[in-house]
MARBA-3410 file (N, C-alpha, C, O; in Angstrom, 1 decimal):
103
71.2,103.4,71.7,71.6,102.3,72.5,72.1,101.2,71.7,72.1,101.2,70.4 ~ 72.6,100.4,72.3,73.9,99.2,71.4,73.2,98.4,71.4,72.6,98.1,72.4 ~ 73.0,97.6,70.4,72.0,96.2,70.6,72.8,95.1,71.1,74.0,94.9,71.0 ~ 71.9,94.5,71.8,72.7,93.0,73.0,73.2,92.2,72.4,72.6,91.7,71.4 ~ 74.8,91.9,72.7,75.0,90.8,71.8,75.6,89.2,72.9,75.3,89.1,74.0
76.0,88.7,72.4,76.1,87.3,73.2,77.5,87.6,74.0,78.1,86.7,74.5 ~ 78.1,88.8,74.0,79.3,89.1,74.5,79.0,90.0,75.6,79.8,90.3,76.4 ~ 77.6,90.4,75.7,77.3,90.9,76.9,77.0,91.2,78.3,75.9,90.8,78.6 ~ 77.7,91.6,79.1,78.4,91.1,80.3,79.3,92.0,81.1,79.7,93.1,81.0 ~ 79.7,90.6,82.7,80.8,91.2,82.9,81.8,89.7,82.7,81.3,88.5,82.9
82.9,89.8,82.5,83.7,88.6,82.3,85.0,89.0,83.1,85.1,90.2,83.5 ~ 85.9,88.1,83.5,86.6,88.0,84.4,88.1,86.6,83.7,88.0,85.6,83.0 ~ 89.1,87.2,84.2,90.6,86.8,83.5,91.6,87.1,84.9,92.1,88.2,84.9 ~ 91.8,86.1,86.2,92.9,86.5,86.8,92.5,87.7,87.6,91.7,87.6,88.5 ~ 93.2,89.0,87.5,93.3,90.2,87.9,92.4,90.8,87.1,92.0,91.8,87.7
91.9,90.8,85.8,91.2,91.5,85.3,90.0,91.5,85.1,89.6,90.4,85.4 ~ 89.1,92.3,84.7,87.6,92.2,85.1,87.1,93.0,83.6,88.0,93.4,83.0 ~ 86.2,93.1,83.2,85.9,93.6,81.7,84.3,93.8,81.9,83.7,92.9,82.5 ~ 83.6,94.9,81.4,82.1,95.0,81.3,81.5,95.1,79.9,81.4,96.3,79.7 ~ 81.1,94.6,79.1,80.6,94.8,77.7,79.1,94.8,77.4,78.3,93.9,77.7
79.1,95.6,77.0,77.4,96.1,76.8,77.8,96.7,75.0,78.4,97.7,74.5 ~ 76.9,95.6,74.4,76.9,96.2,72.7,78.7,96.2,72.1,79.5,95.3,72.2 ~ 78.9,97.2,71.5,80.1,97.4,71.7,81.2,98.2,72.0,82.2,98.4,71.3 ~ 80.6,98.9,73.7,80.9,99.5,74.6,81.9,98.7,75.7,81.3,97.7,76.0 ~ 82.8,98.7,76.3,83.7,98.1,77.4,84.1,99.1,78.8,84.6,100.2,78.8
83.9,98.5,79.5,84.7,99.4,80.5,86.1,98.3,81.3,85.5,97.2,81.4 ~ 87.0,98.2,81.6,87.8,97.1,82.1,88.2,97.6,83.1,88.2,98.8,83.2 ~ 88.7,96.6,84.3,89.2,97.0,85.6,90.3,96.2,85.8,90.0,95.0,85.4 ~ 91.3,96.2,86.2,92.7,95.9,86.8,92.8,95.8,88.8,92.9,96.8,89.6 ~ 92.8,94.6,89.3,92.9,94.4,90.3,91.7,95.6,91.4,92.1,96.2,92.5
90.7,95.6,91.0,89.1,96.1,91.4,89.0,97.3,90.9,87.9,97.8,91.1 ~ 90.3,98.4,90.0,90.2,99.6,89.7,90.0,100.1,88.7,91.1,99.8,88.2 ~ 89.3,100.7,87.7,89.2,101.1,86.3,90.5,101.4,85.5,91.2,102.3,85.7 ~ 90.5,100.6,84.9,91.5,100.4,83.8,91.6,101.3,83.0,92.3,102.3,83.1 ~ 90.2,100.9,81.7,90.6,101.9,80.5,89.2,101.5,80.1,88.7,100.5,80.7
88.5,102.4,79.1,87.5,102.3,78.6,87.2,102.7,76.9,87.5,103.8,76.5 ~ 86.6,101.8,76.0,86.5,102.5,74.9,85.4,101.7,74.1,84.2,101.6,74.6 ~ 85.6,100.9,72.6,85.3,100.5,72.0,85.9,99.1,72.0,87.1,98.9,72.2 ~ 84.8,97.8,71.5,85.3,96.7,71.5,84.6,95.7,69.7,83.5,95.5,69.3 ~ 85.5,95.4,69.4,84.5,95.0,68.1,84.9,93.5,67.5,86.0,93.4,66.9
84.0,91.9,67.6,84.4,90.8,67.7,83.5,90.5,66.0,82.4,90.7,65.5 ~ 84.9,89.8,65.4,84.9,89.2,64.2,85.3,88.5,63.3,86.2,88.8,62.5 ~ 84.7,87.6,63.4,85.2,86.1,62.9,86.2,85.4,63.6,87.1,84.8,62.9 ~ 86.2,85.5,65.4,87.7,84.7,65.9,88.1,86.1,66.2,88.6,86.0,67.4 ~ 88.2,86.9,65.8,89.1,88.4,65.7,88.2,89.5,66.9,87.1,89.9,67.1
89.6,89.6,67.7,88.4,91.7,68.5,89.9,92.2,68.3,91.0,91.8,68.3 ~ 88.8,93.8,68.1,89.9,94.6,68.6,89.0,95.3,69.6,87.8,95.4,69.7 ~ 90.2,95.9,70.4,89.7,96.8,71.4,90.3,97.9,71.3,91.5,97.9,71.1 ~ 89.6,99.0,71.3,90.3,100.0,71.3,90.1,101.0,72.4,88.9,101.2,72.6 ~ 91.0,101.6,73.0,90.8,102.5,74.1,90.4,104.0,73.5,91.0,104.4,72.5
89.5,104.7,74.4,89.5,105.6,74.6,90.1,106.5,76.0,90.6,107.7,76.0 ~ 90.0,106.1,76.5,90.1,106.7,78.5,90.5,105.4,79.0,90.2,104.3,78.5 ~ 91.4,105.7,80.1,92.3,105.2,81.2,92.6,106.1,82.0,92.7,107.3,82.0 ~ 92.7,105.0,83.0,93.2,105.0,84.2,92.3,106.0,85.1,92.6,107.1,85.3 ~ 91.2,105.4,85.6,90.3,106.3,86.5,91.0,107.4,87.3,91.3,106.8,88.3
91.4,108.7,87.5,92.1,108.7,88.5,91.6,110.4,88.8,91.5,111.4,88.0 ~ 91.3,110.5,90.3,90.8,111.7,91.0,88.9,112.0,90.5,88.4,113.1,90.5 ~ 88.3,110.6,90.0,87.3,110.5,89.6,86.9,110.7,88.0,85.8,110.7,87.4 ~ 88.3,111.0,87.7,87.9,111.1,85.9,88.4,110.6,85.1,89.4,110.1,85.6 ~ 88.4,110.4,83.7,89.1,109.6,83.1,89.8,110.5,82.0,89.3,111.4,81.4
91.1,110.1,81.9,92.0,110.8,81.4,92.0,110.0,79.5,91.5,108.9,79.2 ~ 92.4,110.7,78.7,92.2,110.4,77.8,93.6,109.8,77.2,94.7,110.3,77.4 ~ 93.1,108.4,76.2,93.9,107.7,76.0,93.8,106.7,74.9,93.2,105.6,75.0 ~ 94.2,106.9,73.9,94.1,105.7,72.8,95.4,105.0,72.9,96.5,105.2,73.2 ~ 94.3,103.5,72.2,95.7,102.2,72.3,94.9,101.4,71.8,93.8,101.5,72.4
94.9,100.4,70.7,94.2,99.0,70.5,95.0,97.9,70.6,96.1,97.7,70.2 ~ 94.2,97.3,71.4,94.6,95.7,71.2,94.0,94.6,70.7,92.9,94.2,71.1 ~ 94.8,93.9,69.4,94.2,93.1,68.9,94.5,91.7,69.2,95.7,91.5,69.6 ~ 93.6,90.6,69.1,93.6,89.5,69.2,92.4,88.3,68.5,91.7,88.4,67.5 ~ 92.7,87.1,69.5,91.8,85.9,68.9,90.8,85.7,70.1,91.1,85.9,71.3
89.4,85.4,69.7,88.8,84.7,70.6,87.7,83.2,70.1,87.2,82.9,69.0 ~ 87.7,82.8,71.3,87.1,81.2,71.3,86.1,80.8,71.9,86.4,80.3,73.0 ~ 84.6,80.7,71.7,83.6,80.5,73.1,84.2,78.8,73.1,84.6,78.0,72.2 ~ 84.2,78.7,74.7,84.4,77.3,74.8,82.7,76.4,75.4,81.7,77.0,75.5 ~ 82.8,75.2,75.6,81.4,74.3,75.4,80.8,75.0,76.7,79.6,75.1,76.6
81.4,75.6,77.9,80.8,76.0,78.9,80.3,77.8,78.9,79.7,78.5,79.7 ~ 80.8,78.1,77.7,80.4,80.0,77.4,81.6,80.3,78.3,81.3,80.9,79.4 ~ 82.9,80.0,78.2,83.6,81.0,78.3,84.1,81.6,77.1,83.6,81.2,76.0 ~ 85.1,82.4,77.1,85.5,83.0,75.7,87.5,82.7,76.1,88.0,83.3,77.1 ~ 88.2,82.1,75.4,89.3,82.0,75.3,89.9,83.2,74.5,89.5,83.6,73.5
91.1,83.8,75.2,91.3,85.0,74.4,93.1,85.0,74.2,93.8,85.2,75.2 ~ 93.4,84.7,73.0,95.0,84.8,72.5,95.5,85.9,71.5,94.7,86.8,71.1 ~ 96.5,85.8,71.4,97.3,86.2,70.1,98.1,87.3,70.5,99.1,87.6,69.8 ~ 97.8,88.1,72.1,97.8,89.2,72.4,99.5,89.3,72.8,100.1,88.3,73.1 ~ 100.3,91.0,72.8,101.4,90.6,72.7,101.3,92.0,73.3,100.4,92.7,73.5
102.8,92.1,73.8,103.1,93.3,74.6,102.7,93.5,76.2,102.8,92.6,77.1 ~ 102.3,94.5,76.3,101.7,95.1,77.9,100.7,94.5,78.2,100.8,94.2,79.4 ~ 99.7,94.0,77.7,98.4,93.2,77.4,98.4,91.8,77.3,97.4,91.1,77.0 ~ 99.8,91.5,77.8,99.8,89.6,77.5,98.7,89.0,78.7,98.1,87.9,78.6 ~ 98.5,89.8,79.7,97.9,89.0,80.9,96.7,88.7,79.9,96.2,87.6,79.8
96.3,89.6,79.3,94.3,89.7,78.8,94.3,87.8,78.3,93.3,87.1,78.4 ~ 96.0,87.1,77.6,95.5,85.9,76.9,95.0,84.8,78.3,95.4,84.9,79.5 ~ 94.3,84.0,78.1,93.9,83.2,78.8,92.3,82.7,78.6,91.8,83.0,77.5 ~ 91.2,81.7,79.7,90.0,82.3,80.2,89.6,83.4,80.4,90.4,84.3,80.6 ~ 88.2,83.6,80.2,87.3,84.9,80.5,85.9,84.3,80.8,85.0,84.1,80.0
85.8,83.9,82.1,84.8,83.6,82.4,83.4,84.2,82.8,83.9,85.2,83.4 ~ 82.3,84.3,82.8,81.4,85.1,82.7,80.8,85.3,84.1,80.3,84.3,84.8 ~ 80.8,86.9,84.4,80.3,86.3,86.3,79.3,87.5,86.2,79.4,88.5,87.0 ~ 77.8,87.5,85.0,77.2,88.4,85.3,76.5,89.3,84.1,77.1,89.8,83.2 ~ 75.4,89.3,84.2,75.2,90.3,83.1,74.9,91.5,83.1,74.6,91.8,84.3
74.7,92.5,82.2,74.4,93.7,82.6,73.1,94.2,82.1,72.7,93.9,80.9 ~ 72.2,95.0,83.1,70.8,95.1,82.7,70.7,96.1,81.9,71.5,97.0,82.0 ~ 69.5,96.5,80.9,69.4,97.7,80.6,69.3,99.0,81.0,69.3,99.9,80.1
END
């Protein structure tokens, strides 16, 4: 099991929706499963890296892609997230926290 870290959760950006447990992710796009893989936060810095996307006929299809960027807790625990470029520009913005996840 992944040990809890202060990133753990579900957080929320617009249309997108993100679940992080340790440094495990699952993300969703407009209520549907996105992509899922690994997520790793350091010093200001994550990468994310996919394994599986795009839920589709109940399974997940296999898929690598990282995306890298910046992040910021702000005074209220959100996390500000920049740097990001390409297909992934939505991800910069807020990520507000609507939830945690139990063990």
């Amino acid at each position: 099991m992944a040990n809890k870290t202060k990133y753990d959760g579900k957080w929320e950006n617009k249309e997108f929706r993100i679940k992080i447990k340790g440094n495990k992710y699952v993300s969703y796009y407009k209520g549907f499963r996105y992509g899922k893989g690994t997520i790793e936060f350091d010093n200001g810095n994550f990468i994310l890296t996919s394994t599986y996307a795009r839920w589709k006929f109940f399974i997940w299809l296999p898929f690598v892609e990282e995306v890298k960027g910046k992040y910021t807790f702000t005074k209220n625990d959100e996390i500000i997230i920049s740097n990001i470029e390409g297909r992934y520009v939505d991800f910069n913005g807020i990520w507000k926290q609507r939830g945690i996840i139990s063990d």
